[in-house]
N, C-alpha and C positions, 0 to 999 in steps of 0.2 A: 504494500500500500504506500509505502512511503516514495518510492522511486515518482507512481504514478502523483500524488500529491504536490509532491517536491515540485512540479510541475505548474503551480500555482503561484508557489511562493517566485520562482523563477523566473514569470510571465510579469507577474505585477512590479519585480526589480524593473526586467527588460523596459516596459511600458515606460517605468519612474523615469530611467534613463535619456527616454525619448524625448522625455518633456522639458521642463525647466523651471525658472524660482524667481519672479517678481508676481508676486499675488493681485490679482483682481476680479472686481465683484461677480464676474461671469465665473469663476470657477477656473480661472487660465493665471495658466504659471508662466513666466519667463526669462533664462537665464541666454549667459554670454555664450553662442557655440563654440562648438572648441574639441578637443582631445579629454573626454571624462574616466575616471578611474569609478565605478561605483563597485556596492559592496554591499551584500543582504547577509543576514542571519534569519532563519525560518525555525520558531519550534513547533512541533506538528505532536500531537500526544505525547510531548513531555519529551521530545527527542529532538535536538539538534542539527541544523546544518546549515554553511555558510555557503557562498560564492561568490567567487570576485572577478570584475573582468574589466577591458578598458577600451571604450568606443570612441568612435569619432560623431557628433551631434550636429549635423550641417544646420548652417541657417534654417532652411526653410522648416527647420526639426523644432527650431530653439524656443519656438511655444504650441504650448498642448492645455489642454482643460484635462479637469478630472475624467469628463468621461470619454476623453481621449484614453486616459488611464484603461477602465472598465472594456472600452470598445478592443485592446488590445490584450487582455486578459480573455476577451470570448467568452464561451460560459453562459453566454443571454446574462453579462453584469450589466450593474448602471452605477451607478452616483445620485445618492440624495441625500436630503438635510447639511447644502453645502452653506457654511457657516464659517464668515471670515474669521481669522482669527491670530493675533499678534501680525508676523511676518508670512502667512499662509490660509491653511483652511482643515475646520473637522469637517468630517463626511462620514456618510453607511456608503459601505459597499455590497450589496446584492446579488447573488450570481442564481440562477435556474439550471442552470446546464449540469452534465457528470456529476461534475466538483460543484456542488450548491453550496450557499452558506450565508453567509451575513457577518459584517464587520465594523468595527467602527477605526476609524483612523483618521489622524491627523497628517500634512503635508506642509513643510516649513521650506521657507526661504532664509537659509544662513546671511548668504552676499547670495552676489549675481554669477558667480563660478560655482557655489555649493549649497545642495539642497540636502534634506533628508524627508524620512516618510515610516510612519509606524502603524499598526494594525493590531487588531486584535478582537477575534471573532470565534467562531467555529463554521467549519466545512463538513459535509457529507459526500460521501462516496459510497455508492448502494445505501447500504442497511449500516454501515460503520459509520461513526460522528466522531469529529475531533477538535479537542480546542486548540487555536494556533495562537502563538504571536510571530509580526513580520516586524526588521527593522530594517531597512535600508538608507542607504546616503551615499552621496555623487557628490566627485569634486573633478574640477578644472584641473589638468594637469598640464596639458599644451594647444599647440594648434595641432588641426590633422594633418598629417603628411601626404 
């Protein structure tokens, strides 16, 4: 189960990535493109795992909305109860799909090269339920080559 799960946690990093870290009212982030280094920790029924990786974030990448997030996650997710908040946004995360669940998490803007993003919900797969937490954060480390 965890292989197939991990799969979630993996997806909503990917997505986080895509997007970016100056918050406004619509729900849209936006940071500087660039060469990002991000970095997730996933615990899924009390069990552990990271991944880390470093992409290149072209302009046309460098703003997303949350349910930009959800739309790349799949799943039949969305985004509601989006709620500005400090340098970001709380929000539910909702999926239908496989992997169902519900979440709640927040999405912060550090600077305009580094964001983060936290979660904490539970997922279903068949008949099995689990409680997660997701932490992720992106930083700027160059231009792309």
């Amino acid at each position: 189960m965890r292989g197939k799960l991990s799969y979630f946690g993996c997806a909503v990093a990917l997505a986080f990535v895509s997007g970016n870290a100056s918050a406004n009212e619509a729900g849209e982030i936006d940071v500087e493109p660039g060469l990002y280094n991000w970095s997730h920790t996933t615990t899924l029924a009390g069990q552990s795992f990271s991944e880390e990786n470093t992409e290149c974030l072209p302009p046309e990448k460098a703003r997303f909305s949350l349910q930009d997030i959800a739309d790349e996650i799949g799943q039949g997710c969305s985004m509601s109860d989006i709620i500005p908040h400090e340098d970001g946004y709380l929000f539910q995360l909702s999926c239908t799909g496989i992997y169902s669940g519900k979440a709640d998490g927040q999405i912060t803007k550090y600077s305009a090269d580094s964001i983060g993003m936290t979660a904490v919900g539970k997922v279903t797969l068949g008949q099995l339920e689990a409680d997660f937490e997701f932490d992720s954060k992106a930083q700027k480390v160059g231009d792309c080559g």
